[in-house]
VOGUFI-620154 format. One record per residue (C-alpha): residue number from 1; residue in three letters; x, y, z. Coordinates in nm, 3 decimals, decimal comma, padded with zeros to 5 digits. Layout:
<pts>
PT tordren kelo      c1      c2      c3
PT     NUM  ALA       X       Y       Z
...
</pts>
This chain:
<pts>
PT tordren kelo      c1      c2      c3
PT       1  UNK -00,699 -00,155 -01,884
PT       2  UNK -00,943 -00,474 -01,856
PT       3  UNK -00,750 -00,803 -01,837
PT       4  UNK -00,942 -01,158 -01,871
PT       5  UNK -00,902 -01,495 -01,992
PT       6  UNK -01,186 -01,479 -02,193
PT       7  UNK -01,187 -01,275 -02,548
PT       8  UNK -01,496 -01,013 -02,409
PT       9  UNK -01,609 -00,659 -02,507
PT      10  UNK -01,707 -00,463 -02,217
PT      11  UNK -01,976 -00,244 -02,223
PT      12  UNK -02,152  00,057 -02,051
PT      13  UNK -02,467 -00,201 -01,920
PT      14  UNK -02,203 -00,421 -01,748
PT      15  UNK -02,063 -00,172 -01,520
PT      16  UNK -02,174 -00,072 -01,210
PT      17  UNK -02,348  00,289 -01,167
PT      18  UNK -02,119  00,527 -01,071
PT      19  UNK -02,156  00,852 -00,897
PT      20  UNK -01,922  01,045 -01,072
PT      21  UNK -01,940  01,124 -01,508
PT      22  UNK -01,746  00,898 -01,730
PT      23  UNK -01,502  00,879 -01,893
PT      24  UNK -01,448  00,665 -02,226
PT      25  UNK -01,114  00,503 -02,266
PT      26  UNK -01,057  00,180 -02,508
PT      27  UNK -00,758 -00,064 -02,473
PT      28  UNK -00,664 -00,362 -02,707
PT      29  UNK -00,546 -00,649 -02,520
PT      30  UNK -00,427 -01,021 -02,607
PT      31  UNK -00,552 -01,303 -02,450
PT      32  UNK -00,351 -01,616 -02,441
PT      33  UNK -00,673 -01,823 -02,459
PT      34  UNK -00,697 -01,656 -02,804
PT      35  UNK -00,389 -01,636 -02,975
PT      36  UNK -00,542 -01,525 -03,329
PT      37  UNK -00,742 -01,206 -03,203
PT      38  UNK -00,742 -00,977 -02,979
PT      39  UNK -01,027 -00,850 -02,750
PT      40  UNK -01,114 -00,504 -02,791
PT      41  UNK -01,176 -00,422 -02,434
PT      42  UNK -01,403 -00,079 -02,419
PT      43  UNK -01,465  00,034 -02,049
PT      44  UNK -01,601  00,372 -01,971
PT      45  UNK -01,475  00,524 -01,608
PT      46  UNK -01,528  00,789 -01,371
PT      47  UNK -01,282  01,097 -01,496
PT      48  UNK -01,126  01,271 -01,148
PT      49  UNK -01,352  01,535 -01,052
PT      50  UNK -01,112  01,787 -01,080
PT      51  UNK -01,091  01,686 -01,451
PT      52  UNK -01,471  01,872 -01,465
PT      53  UNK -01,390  02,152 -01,254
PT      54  UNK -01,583  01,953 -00,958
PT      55  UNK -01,506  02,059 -00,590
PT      56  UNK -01,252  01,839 -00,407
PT      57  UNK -01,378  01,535 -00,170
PT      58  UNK -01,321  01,738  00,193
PT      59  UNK -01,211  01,496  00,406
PT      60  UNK -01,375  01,403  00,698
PT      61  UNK -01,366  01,603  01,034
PT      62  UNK -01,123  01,477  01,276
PT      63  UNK -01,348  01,556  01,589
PT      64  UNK -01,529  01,214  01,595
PT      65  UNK -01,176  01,016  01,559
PT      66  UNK -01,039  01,166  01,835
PT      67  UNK -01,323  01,124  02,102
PT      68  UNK -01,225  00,764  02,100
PT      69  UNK -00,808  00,796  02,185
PT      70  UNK -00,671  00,800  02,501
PT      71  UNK -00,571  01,104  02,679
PT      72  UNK -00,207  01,007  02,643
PT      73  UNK -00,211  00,947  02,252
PT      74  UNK -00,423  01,347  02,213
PT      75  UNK -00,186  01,438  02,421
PT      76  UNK  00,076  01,322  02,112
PT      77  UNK -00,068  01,462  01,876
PT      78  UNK -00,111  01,801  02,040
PT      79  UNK  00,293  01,783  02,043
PT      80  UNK  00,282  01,668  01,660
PT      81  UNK -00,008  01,949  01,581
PT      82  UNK  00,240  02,218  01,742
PT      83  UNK  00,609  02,047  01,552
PT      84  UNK  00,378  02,102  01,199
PT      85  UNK  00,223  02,420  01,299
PT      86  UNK  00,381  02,613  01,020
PT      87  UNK  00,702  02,592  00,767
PT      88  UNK  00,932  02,714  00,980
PT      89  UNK  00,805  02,470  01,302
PT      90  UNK  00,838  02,158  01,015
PT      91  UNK  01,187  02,218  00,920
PT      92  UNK  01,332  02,325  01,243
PT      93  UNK  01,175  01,996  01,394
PT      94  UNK  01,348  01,793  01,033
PT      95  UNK  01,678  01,949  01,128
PT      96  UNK  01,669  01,930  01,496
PT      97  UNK  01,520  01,527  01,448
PT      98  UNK  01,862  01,345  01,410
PT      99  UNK  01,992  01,500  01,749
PT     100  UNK  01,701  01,437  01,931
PT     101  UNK  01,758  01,167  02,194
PT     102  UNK  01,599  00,791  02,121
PT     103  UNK  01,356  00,792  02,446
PT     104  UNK  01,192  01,120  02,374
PT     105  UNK  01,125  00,995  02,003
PT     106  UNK  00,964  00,694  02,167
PT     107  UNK  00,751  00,869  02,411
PT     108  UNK  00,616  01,164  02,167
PT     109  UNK  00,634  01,028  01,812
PT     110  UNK  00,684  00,624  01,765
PT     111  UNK  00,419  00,490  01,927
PT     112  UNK  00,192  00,697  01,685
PT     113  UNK  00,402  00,587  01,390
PT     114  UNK  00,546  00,293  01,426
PT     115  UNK  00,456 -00,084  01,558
PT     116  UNK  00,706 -00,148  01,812
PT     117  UNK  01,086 -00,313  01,859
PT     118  UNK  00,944 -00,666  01,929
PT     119  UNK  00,680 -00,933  01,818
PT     120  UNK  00,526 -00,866  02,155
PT     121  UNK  00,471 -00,478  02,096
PT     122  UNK  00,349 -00,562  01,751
PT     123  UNK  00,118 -00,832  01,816
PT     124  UNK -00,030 -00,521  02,073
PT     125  UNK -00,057 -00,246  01,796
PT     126  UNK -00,247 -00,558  01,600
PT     127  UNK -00,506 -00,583  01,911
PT     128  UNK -00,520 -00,220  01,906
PT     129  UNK -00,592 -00,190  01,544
PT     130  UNK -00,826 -00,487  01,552
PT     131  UNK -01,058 -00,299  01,802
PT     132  UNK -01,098 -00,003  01,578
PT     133  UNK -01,211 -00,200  01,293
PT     134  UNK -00,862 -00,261  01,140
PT     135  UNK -00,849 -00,640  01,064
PT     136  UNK -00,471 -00,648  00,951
PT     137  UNK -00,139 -00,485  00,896
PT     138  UNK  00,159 -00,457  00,646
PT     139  UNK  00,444 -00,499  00,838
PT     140  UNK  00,719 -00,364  00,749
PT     141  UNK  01,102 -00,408  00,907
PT     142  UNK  01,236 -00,063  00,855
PT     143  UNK  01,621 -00,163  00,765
PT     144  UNK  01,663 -00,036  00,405
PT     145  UNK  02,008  00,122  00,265
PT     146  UNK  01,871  00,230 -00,100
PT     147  UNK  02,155  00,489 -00,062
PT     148  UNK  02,401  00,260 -00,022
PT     149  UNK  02,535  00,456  00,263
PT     150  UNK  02,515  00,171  00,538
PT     151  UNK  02,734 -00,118  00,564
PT     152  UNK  02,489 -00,456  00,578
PT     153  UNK  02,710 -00,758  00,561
PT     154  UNK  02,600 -01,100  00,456
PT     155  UNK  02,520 -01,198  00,826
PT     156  UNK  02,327 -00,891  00,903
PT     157  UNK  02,069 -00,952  00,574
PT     158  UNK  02,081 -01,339  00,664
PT     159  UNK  01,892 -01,181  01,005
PT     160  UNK  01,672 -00,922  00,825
PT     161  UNK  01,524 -01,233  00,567
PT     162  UNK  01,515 -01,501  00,885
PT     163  UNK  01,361 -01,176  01,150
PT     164  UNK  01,126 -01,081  00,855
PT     165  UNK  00,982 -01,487  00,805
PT     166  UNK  00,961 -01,521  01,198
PT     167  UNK  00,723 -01,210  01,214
PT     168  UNK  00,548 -01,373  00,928
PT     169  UNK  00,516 -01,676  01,141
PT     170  UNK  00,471 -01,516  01,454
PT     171  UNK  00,279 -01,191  01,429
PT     172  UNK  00,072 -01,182  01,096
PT     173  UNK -00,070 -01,586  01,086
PT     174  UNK -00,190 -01,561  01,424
PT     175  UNK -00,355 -01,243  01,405
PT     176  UNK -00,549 -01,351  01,092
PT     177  UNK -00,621 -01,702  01,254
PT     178  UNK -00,761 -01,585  01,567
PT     179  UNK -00,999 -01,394  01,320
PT     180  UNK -01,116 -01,634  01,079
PT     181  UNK -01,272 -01,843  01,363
PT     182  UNK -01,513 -01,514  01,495
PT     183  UNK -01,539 -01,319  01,171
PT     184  UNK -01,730 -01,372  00,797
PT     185  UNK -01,401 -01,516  00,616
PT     186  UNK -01,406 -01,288  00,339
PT     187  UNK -01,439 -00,985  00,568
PT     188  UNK -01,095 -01,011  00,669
PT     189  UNK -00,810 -00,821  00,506
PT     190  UNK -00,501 -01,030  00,460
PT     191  UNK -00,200 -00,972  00,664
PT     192  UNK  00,086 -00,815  00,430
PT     193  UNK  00,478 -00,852  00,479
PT     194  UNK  00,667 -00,558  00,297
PT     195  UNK  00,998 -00,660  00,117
PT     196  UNK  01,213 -00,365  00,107
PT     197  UNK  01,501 -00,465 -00,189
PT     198  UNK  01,734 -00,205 -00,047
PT     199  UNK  01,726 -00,435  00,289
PT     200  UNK  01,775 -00,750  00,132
PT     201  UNK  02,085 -00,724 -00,013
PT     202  UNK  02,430 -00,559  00,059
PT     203  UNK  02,500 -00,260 -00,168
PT     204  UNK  02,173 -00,267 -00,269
PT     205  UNK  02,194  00,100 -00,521
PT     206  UNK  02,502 -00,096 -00,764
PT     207  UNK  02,244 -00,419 -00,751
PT     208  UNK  01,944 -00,284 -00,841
PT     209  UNK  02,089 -00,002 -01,064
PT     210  UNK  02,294 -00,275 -01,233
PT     211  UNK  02,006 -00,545 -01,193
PT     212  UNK  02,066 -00,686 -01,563
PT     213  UNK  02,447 -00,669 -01,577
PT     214  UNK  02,610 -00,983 -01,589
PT     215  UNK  02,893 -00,853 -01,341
PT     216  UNK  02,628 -00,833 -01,058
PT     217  UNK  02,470 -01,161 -01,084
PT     218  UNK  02,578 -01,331 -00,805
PT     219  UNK  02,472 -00,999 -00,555
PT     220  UNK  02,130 -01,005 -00,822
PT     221  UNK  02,088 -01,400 -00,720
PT     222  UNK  02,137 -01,307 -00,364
PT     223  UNK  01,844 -01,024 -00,376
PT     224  UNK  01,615 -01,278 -00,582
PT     225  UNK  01,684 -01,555 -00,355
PT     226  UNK  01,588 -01,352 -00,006
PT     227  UNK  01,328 -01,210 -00,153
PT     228  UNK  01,192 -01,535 -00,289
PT     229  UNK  01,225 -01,745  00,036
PT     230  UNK  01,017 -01,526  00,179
PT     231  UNK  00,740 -01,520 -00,020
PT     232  UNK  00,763 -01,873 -00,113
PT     233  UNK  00,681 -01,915  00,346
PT     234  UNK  00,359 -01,664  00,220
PT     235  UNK  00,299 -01,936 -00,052
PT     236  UNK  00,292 -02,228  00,103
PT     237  UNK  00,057 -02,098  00,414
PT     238  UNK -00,150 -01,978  00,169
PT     239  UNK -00,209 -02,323  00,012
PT     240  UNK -00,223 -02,436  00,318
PT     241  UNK -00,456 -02,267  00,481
PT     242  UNK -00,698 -02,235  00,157
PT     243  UNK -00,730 -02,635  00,205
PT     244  UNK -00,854 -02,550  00,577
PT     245  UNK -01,083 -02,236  00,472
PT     246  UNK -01,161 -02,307  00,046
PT     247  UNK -01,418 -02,026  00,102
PT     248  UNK -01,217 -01,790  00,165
PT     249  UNK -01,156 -01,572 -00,201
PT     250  UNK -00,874 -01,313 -00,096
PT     251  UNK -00,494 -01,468 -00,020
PT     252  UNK -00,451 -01,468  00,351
PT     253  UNK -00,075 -01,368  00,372
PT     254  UNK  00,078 -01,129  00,113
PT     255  UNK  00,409 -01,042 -00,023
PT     256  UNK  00,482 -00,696 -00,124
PT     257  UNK  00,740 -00,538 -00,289
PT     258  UNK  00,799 -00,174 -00,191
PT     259  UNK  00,901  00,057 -00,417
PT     260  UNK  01,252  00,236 -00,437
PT     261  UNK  01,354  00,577 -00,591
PT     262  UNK  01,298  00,597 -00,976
PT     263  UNK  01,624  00,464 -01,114
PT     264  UNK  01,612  00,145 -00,933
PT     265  UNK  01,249  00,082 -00,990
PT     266  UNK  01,295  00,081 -01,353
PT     267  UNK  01,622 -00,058 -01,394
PT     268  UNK  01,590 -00,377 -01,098
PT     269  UNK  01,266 -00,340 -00,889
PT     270  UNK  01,012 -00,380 -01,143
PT     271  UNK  01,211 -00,650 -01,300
PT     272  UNK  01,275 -00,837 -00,959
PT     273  UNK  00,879 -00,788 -00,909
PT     274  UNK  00,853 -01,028 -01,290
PT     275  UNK  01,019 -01,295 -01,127
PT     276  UNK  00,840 -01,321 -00,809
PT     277  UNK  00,498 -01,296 -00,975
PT     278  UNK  00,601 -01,552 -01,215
PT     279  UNK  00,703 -01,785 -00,930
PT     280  UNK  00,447 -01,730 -00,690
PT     281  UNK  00,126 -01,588 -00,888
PT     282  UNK  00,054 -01,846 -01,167
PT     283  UNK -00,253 -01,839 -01,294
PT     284  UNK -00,320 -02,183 -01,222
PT     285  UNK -00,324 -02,092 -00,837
PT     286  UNK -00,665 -01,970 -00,682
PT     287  UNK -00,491 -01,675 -00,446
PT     288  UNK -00,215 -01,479 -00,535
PT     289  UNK  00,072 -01,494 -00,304
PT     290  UNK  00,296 -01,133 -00,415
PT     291  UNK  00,218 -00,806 -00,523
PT     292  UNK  00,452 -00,500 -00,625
PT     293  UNK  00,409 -00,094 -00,614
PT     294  UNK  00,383  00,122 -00,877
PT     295  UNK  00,420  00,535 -00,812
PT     296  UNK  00,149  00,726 -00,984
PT     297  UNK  00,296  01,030 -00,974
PT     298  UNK  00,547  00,912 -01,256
PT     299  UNK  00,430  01,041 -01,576
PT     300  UNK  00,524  00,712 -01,735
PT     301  UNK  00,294  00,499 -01,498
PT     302  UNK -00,018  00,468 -01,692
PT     303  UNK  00,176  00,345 -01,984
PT     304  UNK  00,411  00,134 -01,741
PT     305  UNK  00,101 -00,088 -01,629
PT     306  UNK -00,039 -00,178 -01,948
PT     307  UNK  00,321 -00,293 -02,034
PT     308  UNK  00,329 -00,481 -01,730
PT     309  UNK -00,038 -00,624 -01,806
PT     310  UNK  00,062 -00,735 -02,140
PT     311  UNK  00,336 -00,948 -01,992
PT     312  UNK  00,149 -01,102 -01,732
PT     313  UNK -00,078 -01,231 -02,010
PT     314  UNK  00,171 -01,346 -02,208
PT     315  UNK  00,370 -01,568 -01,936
PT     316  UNK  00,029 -01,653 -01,761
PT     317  UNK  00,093 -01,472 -01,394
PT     318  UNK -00,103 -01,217 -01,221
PT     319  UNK  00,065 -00,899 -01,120
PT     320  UNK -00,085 -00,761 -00,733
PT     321  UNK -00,073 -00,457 -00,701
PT     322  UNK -00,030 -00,149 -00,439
PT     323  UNK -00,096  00,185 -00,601
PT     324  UNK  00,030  00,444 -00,444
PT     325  UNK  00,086  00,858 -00,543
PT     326  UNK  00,455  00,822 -00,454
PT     327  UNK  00,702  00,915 -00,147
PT     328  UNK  01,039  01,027 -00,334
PT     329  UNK  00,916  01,350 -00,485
PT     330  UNK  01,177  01,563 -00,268
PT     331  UNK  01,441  01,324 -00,350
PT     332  UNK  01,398  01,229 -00,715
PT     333  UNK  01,713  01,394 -00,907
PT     334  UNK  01,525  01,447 -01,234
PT     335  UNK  01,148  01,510 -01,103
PT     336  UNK  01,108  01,770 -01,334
PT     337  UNK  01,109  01,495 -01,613
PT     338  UNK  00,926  01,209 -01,455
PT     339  UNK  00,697  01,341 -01,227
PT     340  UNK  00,327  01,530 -01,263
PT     341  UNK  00,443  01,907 -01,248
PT     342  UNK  00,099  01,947 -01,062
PT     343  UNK -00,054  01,750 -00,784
PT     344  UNK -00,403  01,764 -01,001
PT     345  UNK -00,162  01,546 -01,254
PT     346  UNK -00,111  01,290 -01,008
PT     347  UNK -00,449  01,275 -00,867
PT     348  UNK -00,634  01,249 -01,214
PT     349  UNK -00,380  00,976 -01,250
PT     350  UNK -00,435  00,816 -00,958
PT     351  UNK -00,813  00,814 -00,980
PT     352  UNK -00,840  00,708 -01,332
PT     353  UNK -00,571  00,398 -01,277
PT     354  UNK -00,757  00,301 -00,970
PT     355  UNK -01,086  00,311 -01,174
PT     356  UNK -00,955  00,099 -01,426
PT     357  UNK -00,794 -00,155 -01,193
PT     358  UNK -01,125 -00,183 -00,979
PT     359  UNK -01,357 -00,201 -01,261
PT     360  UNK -01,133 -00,492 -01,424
PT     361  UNK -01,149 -00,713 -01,073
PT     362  UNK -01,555 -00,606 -01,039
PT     363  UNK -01,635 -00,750 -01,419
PT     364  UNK -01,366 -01,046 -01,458
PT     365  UNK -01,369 -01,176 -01,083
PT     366  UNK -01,131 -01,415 -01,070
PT     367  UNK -00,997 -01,416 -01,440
PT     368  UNK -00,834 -01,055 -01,427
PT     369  UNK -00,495 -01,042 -01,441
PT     370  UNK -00,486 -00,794 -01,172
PT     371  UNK -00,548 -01,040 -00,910
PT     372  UNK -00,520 -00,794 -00,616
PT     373  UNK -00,514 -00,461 -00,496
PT     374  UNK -00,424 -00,228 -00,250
PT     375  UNK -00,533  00,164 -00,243
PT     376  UNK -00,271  00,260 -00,037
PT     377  UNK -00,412  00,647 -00,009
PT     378  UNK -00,437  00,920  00,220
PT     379  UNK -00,668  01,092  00,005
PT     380  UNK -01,053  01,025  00,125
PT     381  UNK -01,146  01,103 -00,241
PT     382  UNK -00,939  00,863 -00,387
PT     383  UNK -01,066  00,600 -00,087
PT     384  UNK -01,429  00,731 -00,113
PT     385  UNK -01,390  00,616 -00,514
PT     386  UNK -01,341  00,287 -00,489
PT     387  UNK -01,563  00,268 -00,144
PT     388  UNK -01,884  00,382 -00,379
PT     389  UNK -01,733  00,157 -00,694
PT     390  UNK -01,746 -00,175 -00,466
PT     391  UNK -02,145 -00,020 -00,328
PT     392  UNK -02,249  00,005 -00,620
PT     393  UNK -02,164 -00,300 -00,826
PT     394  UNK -02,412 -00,593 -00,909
PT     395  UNK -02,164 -00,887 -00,791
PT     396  UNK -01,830 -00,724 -00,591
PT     397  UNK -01,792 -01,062 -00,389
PT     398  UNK -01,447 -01,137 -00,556
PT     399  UNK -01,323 -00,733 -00,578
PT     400  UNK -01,419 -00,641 -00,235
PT     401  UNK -01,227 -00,970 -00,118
PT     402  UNK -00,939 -00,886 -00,335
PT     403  UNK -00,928 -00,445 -00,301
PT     404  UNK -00,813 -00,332  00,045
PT     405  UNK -00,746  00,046  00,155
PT     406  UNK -00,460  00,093  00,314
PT     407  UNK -00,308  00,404  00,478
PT     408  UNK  00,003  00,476  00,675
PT     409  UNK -00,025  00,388  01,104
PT     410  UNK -00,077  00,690  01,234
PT     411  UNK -00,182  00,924  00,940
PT     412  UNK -00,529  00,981  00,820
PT     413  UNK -00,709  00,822  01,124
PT     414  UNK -01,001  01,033  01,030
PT     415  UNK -01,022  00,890  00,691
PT     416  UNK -00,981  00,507  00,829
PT     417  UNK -01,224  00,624  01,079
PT     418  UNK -01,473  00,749  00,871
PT     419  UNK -01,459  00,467  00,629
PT     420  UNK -01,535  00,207  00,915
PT     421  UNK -01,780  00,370  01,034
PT     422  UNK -02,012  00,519  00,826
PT     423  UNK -01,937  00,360  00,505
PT     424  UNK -01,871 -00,003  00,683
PT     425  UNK -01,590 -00,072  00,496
PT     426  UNK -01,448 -00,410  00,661
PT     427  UNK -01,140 -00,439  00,390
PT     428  UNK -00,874 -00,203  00,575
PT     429  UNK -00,553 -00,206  00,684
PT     430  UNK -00,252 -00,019  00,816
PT     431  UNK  00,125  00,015  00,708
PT     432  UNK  00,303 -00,078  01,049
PT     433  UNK  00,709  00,006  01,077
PT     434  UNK  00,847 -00,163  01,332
PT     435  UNK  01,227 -00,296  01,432
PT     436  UNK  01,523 -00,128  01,597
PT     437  UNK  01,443  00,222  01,784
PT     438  UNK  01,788  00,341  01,540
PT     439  UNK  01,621  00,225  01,227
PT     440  UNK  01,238  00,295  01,290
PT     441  UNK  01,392  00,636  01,387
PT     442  UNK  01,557  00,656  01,041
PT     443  UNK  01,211  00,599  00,893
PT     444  UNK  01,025  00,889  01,072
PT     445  UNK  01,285  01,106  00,951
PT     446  UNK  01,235  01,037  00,605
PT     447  UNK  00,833  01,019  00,653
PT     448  UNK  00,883  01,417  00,791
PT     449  UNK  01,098  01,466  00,499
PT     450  UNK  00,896  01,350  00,231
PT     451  UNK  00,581  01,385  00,349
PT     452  UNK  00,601  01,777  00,524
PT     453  UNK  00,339  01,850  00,267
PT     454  UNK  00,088  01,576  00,349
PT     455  UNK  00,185  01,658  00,741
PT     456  UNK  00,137  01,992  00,734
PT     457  UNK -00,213  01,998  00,589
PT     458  UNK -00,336  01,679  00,775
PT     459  UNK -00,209  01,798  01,117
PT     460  UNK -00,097  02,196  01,262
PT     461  UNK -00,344  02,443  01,369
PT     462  UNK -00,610  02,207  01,236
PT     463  UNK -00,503  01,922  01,461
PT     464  UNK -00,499  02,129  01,773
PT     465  UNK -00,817  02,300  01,718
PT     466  UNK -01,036  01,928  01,699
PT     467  UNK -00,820  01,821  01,972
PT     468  UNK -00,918  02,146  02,164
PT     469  UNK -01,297  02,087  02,014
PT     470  UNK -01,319  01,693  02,079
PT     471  UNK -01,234  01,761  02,511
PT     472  UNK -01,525  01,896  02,620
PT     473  UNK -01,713  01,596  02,423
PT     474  UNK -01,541  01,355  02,602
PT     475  UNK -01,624  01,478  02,943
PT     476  UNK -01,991  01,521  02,809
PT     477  UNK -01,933  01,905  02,744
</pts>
């Protein structure tokens, strides 16, 4: 899945060493430089180690993590170790959740989760996240309606698009500003702004599901017009400020396109995510300005992205990506059909794609059509991958600029932690809800929902037993 300018065979001496065995895969791909042939683009890459029968990556412990929170935020987790203590704890909490009053949500659960209701509390989550290594954030406005359920007039998404470009303006430039006066400019992670479609445009399931019928056009325009004034503001500060900093080889600001449940995606989402790359990632620019999500949990994914790469090629765009394993398992109709019936299926997937991707940006620098990409992961194996990957290659300058780990505020501290501080990785960042206590309530919801699994086994008895074990360290025990 290599994707460069240049016609080029890649071989086994040009990649990095890698810690795990390899795996040979070939792709053909056409390069617009080279109309009459096409380069036969050989890369060999790490197989998953559970494709060997290898142990699984443990991650981290949690002790070390939380030595370094204050008492009030263990003292939030101990309540989230004891509401995902079991099954039955889970879904009595998932049930209970929409009754709960909005003040106790706030005082046990959103500061963990979520940014805040203002600028102000999210320029403070920022500070906080800056001091623990984090250099940025992918905000995220949690108002989405994929459902269709909610009534958003025309006024209401006018304020989502304008409240979405002021936090652009007024919570991600200055937090990346104030760092690229104190910090190595490459060592900074760019700020992200997620687009939800399902936000941007009223009765967003008939748009997107109907994204290429001529009846919806004028609600289609609508969605491609929010979601394009937004990104061109990322655009244009991106031009701007590479004239100010020309050093600097990641994008600063970043649009990103979040994904929706299956039927959307493919009939609206990924098609919406062609135009925007087309508009704002020409080849011809030095930083990428957008990037989209694919689910690698769909079967179909794999072959999905090579589709995708052979059309960025042909109408000379990059794509930007954000990888992720995929949040709608519960709620897909028709898993059965598109998703991995195992989770080994999905993390194979996942490890190989991410190979593939990282390996492209390592060799081609600056010519892969990949441009960007996010490892949005709660999986330390998965993060611990492309960690070693980036170690290990000859010249990374461009990849490590241009791959960022990301992980959910609030979940898999331990792996964040652990990457910052023994593996130094500078190029992190966390997914921060924020917005109305209604909405970013909404959200929580659907994170217990969809992720019990992930909760249960990253939190429960094992959360209460480091909290119990990190208290006597902190008092010198």
């Amino acid at each position: 899945m290599i994707a460069s300018r240049n016609s080029l065979l890649v071989t086994k001496t040009r990649l990095p060493s890698l810690c795990y065995p390899l795996l040979k895969r070939s792709y053909v791909s056409k390069t617009p430089t080279h109309s009459n042939t096409a380069a036969n683009l050989m890369v060999e890459t790490p197989a998953s180690p559970n494709t060997n029968g290898n142990s699984v990556m443990a991650p981290p412990n949690s002790i070390n993590f939380l030595q370094t929170l204050p008492k009030k935020e263990l003292f939030q987790l101990g309540f989230i170790g004891v509401a995902t203590l079991n099954s039955f704890f889970l879904n009595t909490v998932i049930k209970l959740f929409p009754y709960i009053p909005i003040p106790v949500i706030k005082f046990f659960v959103s500061s963990l989760y979520c940014g805040g209701e203002n600028f102000k509390e999210v320029i403070e989550c920022g500070e906080r996240l800056q001091k623990r290594g984090i250099s940025n954030m992918m905000l995220s406005l949690t108002i989405e309606n994929s459902e269709g359920t909610k009534s958003l007039s025309s006024t209401s998404v006018d304020h989502i698009v304008e409240e979405t470009i002021s936090s652009v303006h007024n919570i991600l430039l200055p937090n990346i500003i104030n760092q690229l006066e104190s910090k190595p400019i490459n060592d900074i992670a760019p700020g992200y702004i997620a687009l939800k479609p399902s936000a941007l445009v009223d009765n967003p399931h008939e748009v997107l599901y109907n994204f290429n019928n001529p009846a919806f056009k004028a609600q289609r325009d609508q969605l491609i017009n929010n979601c394009s004034k937004i990104t061109k503001e990322i655009f244009e500060l991106n031009q701007t400020l590479l004239k100010k900093y020309p050093e600097r080889k990641a994008p600063f600001l970043v649009s990103t396109v979040d994904a929706e449940k299956y039927d959307l995606q493919e009939n609206g989402v990924y098609e919406l995510q062609r135009i925007l790359f087309q508009k704002f990632n020409p080849v011809s620019s030095r930083l990428i300005s957008c990037i989209g999500t694919w689910q690698l949990y769909l079967r179909d994914s794999g072959d999905h992205l090579l589709h995708e790469l052979k059309l960025a090629q042909e109408n000379g765009y990059k794509l930007g990506l954000k990888l992720v394993r995929g949040a709608y398992i519960h709620s897909e109709k028709n898993r059965n059909q598109i998703i991995f019936d195992e989770k080994t299926g999905t993390d194979e997937n996942y490890d190989r794609i991410i190979t593939q991707v990282v390996n492209d940006l390592i060799i081609n620098g600056e010519d892969s059509y990949y441009g960007h990409l996010v490892v949005a992961s709660h999986n330390y194996q998965s993060q611990m991958l492309v960690t070693n990957l980036l170690k290990s290659a000859q010249d990374n300058s461009y990849a490590k600029s241009n791959i960022v780990l990301g992980q959910l505020l609030g979940m898999a501290d331990n792996v964040t932690h652990d990457l910052i501080t023994n593996h130094g990785a500078k190029n992190i960042i966390k997914y921060v809800p924020w917005g109305p206590p209604l909405e970013t309530k909404d959200y929580l919801l659907r994170r217990l929902q969809e992720n019990g699994d992930a909760v249960r086994s990253d939190n429960g008895w094992p959360l209460i037993k480091a909290i119990a074990k990190s208290i006597p360290k902190r008092v010198g025990l």
